[in-house]
C-alpha angles and dihedrals in degrees: 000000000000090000090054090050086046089048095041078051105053089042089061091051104054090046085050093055094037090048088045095054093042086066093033088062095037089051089048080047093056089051098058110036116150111270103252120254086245084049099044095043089046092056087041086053085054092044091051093044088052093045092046104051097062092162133096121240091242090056079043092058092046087050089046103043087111106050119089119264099258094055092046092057088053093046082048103044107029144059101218122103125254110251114221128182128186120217125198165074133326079271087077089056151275132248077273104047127019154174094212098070088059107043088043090055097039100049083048088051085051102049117356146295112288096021097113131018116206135204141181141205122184121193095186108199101016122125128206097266090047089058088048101045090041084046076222086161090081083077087070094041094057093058082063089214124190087217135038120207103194121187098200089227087232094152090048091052095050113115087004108054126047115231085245101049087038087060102052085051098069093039081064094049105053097036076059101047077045096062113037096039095043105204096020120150116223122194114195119208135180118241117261113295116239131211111260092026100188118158092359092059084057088051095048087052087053098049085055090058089043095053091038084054100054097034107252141161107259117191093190095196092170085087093072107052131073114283119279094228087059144093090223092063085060087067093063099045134061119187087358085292121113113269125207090292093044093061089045089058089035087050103039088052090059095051099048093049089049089043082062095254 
């Protein structure tokens, strides 16, 4: 009898132990269970962003200084990039040529890569009245930017749009960018200059008193290239339209204003 009791005993206390490391290796389980892909790609996201913001906010706030206050208090608070979109005429680029591939790489050389996306959409012949008739601005409004860049279509008017007429366009087309897409930044630009100006010299002066009138952002990009009474300005247009050293003067022009120069 008293080797049954000893037997029953040491029965119970191999199930005791056994049952003891069982929950001992499922607790050291527990604690190292494999991070989760979400988990993982969330803490890669944090590392990136640390990694791709290399600049000081003082040096944020320098780069910034143009832009209005609202969008400076989104550059400065928050890790998601600046969405940009570029509006205009065949003068902005083609599939070829284009202004978007320098401004993209110069804004990325400014602050850092990832800190603005940036889009285009060329509507090559259209006028004025053709974008607001066609309501074509919705394209842009669908892309929901925090920043309009808006060529003012001014070569593409001429001989078709009166000044007048060309002016209350694109008062259309911005109250309309305004109020579907609320905090949005527009920048408006005038289209490329051409050697031999003419009648169209006396439109993009215009467009700088227009803009100057109702308050707008003006990115006069005319300052920067050769004079237009001039031989050298031939060098940066084809088909009066701007050629590979054009855009990068174009382009060059965008990034430093939005890089606060």
């Amino acid at each position: 009898m008293k080797n049954v009791v000893f037997l029953l005993a040491v029965i119970g206390c191999i199930a005791l132990v056994g049952a003891g490391k069982v929950h001992w290796d499922e607790k050291i389980e527990q604690s190292v269970q494999p991070v989760s892909a979400e988990e993982e790609s969330s803490s890669a996201s944090e590392s990136a962003k640390l990694i791709e913001q290399p600049i000081s906010n003082d040096e944020l706030k320098g780069l910034v200084a143009n832009f209005p206050e609202q969008l400076q208090e989104k550059m400065m608070s928050s890790n998601e990039p600046i969405s940009v979109v570029m509006m205009g005429s065949e003068s902005i680029g083609t599939n070829d040529s284009e202004l978007q591939s320098i401004v993209e790489e110069g804004l990325a050389t400014s602050y850092w890569n990832g800190a603005f996306t940036v889009e285009q959409l060329t509507f090559k012949k259209e006028t004025t009245d053709t974008i607001v008739d066609g309501e074509l601005y919705k394209d842009v409004i669908e892309k929901n930017p925090d920043v309009v860049l808006l060529e003012a279509f001014t070569l593409n008017d001429n001989g078709n749009v009166t000044i007048e007429e060309g002016h209350e366009n694109i008062s259309t087309i911005i109250s309309n960018l305004r109020q579907s897409i609320p905090g949005v930044s527009i920048i408006l630009m005038p289209s490329n200059p051409i050697p031999d100006p003419q009648y169209y010299s006396f439109q993009i002066n215009a467009l700088g008193e227009y803009a100057e009138a109702k308050d707008l952002v003006y990115l006069d990009h005319w300052q920067e290239w050769p004079s237009v009474d001039g031989e050298k300005i031939k060098d940066y247009v084809k088909d009066y339209r701007p050629n590979d050293r054009g855009f990068e003067v174009w382009g060059d022009a965008i990034v430093n204003y939005m890089s606060g120069k």
